[in-house]
N, C-alpha and C positions, 0 to 999 in steps of 0.2 A: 505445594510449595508457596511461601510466600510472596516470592519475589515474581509471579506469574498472574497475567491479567487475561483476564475476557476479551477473544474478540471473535465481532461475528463477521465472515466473508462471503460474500454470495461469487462463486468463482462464473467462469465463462459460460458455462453450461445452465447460470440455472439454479446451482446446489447451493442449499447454504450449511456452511462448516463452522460448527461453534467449536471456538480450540482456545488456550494456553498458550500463551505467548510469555517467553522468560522477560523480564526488565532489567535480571544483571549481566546480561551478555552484548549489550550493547548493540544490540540489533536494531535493522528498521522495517518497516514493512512487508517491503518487498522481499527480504533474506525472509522472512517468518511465513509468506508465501512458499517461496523455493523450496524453503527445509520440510514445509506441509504437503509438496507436490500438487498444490491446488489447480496450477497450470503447467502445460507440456513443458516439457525442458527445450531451452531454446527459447521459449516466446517470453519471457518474464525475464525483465535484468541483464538486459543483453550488452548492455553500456558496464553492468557489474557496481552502478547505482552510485554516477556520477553525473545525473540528470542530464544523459546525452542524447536520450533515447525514446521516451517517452513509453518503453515495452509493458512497463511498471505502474500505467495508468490506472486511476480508481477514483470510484466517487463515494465522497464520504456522505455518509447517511443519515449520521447521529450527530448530534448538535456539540460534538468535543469542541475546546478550544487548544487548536491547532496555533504550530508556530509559524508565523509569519513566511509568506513564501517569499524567496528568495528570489535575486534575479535571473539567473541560470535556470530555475523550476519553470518562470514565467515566460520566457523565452522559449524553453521548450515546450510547454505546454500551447506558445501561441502559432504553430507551427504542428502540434499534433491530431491525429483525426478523432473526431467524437467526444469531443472536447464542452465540458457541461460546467455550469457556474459552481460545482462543487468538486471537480475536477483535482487531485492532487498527485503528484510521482511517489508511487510503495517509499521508492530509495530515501526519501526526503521526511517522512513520518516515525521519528525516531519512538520505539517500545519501550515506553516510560510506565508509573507507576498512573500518570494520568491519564492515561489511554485503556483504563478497564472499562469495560463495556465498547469502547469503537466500533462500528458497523461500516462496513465499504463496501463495495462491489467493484470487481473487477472489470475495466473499461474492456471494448473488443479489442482481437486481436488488429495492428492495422497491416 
């Protein structure tokens, strides 16, 4: 399908998952996690991806340009555990056509 991009996720454990992520579904990272089962249910998106929470944590890997964080992201983030200078919340990385190839890795759980 066209409208579906490459992204690679290294989940919690280790594993890395090269998968298909749609871009006309308006989805963000984290939903594109959940819908893969990449982590338990429960531990990913627990806010339901209104950067309350921080469950959603990832470090991006690949050199994308990313949209500006937000102050609500930054705030949670400064306040969350394991927390790295590449640091961004699934919820907030919207699945766009520019996000083919992304690489992330999933922060621990805290």
């Amino acid at each position: 399908m066209e409208q579906d991009v490459n992204i690679k996720i290294i989940d919690r454990d280790g594993i890395t998952h090269e998968i298909l992520a749609p871009t006309d579904m308006a989805m963000n990272l984290m939903e594109v996690v959940r819908s893969y089962e990449l982590a338990p249910e429960g531990t990913i998106g627990i806010c339901g991806g209104m950067a309350m929470c921080a469950s959603c944590q990832c470090y991006v890997n690949s050199t994308h340009e990313l949209p500006e964080m937000q102050d609500d992201e930054e705030a949670m983030l400064s306040e969350a555990f394991y927390v790295k200078d590449n640091s961004r919340l699934g919820c907030q990385i919207q699945i766009t056509p520019e996000m083919e190839g992304l690489e992330v890795e999933l922060a621990p759980e805290s």
